[in-house]
C-alpha positions in Angstrom: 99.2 96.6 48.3 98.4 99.4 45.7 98.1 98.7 42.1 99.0 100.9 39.1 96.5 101.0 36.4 98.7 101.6 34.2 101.2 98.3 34.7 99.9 94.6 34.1 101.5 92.1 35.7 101.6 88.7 34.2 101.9 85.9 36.6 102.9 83.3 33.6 99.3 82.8 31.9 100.8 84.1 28.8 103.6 83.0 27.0 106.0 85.9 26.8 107.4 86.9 23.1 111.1 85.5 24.1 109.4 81.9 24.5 107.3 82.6 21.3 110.2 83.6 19.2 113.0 80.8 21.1 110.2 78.0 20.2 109.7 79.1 16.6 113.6 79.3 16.2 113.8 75.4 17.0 110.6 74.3 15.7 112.6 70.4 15.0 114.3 70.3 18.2 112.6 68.0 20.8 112.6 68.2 24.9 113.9 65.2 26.3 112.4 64.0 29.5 115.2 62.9 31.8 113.3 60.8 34.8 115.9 61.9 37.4 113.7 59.9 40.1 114.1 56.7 38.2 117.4 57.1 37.6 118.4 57.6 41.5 116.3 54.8 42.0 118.9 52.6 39.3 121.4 54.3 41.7 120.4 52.7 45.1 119.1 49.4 43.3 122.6 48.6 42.1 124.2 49.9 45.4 122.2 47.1 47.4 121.8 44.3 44.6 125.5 44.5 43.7 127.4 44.0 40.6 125.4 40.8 38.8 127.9 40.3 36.8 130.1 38.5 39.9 127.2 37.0 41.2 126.8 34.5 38.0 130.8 33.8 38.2 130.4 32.3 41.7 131.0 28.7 42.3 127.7 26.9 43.8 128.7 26.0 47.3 127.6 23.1 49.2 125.1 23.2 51.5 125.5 24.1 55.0 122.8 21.8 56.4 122.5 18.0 55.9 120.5 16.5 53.4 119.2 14.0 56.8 118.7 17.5 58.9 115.5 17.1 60.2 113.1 20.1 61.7 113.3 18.4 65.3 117.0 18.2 65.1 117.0 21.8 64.5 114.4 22.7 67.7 116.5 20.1 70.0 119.5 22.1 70.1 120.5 25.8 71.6 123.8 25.4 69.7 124.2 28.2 67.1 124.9 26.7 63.4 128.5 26.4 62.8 128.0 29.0 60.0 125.5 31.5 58.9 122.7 29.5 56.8 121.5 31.2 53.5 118.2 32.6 53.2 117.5 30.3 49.7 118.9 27.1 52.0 116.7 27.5 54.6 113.7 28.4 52.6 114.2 25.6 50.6 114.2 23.6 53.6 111.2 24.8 55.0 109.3 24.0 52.1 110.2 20.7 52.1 109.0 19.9 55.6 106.1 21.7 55.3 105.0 19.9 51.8 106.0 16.8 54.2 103.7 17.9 56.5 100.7 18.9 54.1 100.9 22.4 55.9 102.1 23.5 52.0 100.2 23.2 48.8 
């Protein structure tokens, strides 16, 4: 590569006179930092969370298990539930046969 002595090349260490004189034209006006990552992230957050706003005007359902549903009577049987159980249900279960247990403190 063959260099003139008579060129300089900047590679952006200095500010050239266009910035100088753009930046002392709008010496009030701020930048505003967009976070465009946090934003996307908003994005997908809502896109698998849903709308909240439904979630709170949902009627509390009954329960799909029995209050008397034991954990044996779940192990003796190869017979899918009837319908789907929800995650909080059958946490909530869990816990309570394990505090029964003393496998939970």
């Amino acid at each position: 590569m063959e260099t003139n002595g008579n060129m300089s090349i900047s590679h952006g260490s200095q500010p050239s006179d266009a910035t100088d004189s753009t930046n002392k034209e709008k010496p009030n006006e701020k930048v505003v930092f967009i976070n465009h990552a946090e934003i996307a992230w908003q994005k997908r957050r809502r896109e698998w969370v849903g709308d909240q706003s439904q979630k709170s005007q949902r009627a509390p359902r009954e329960p799909i298990m029995s209050w008397t549903t034991t954990y044996e009577d779940l192990l003796m049987t190869t017979e899918p539930f009837q319908e789907p159980i929800p995650l909080a249900e059958m946490v909530d279960f869990l816990v309570d046969i394990w505090l029964e247990e003393g496998l939970y403190d």
